[in-house]
N, C-alpha and C positions, 0 to 999 in steps of 0.2 A: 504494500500500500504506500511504501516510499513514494513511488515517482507522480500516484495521482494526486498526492499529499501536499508535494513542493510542487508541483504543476499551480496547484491552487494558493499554497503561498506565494507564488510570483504573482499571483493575480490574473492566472486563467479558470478559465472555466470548462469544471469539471459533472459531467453527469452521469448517474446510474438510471438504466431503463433495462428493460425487458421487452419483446416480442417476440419470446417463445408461447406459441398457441397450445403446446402440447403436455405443457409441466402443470403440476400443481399451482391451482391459482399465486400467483406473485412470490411462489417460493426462491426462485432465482432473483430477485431484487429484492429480500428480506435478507439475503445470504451477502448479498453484493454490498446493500447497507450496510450492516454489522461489521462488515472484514472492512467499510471504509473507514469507520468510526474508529477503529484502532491507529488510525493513521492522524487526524482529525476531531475536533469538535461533536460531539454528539448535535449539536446545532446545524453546523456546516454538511455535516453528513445528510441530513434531515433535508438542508435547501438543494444539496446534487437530486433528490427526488422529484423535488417540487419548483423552486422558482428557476434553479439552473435550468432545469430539463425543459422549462419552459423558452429561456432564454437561447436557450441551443436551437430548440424549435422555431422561435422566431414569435412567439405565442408570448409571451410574457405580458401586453396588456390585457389581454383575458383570461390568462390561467396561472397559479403558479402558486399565489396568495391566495390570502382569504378578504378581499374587499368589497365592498358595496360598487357593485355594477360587471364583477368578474363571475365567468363563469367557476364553478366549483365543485366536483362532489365533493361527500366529507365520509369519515370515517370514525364510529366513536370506539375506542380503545379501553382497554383497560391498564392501568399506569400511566407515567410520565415517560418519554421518548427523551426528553431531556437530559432526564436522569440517567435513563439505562434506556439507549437505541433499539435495543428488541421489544420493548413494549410497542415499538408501534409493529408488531404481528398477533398481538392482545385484540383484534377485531370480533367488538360483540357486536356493531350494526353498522351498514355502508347505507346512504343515501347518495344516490347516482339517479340525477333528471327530477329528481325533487321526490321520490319515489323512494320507500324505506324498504333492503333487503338483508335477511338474515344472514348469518353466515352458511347454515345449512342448504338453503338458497341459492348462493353461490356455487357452494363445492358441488351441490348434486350432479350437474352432469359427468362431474370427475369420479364417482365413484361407479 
């Protein structure tokens, strides 16, 4: 995790994503998370998910944050991501399109 660690101390811009269709929902970006956060900020590690990957995108005025007039899903967790980066895989409910889904909801077609 050195070189994406100093990448992002010089002041680039670093992100984790996933587009494997075939894995276990976001298990490869919960793994990719964690191993970054040892290099990094539980903070920092947090925004390569979210406003980097938006930024990378090109999408950063409407996704990335949580602001009034951005688009958003959300995810409620259990614990603090803060504290300890694996809590954000603590997902008890995802709201995606305004719409509330479980996690059993999710996973089902994976099992």
């Amino acid at each position: 995790m050195a070189t994406p660690a100093g990448i992002l101390e010089d002041g680039g811009l670093v992100t984790i994503g996933s587009d494997t269709p075939l894995s276990w929902p976001a298990l490869g970006l919960h793994a990719q998370l964690r191993a970054f956060a040892y290099g990094v900020s539980n903070h920092e590690a947090l925004q390569a998910v979210t406003i980097n990957a938006a930024r990378y995108a090109l999408a950063d005025a409407d996704l990335g944050t949580l602001e009034a007039g951005k688009i958003a899903d959300l995810i409620l967790i259990r614990g603090d991501p803060l504290d300890d980066v694996a809590n954000a895989a603590n997902v008890e409910m995802v709201f995606k399109n305004g719409r509330l889904h479980t996690v059993d909801e999710i996973v089902a077609p994976y099992r």
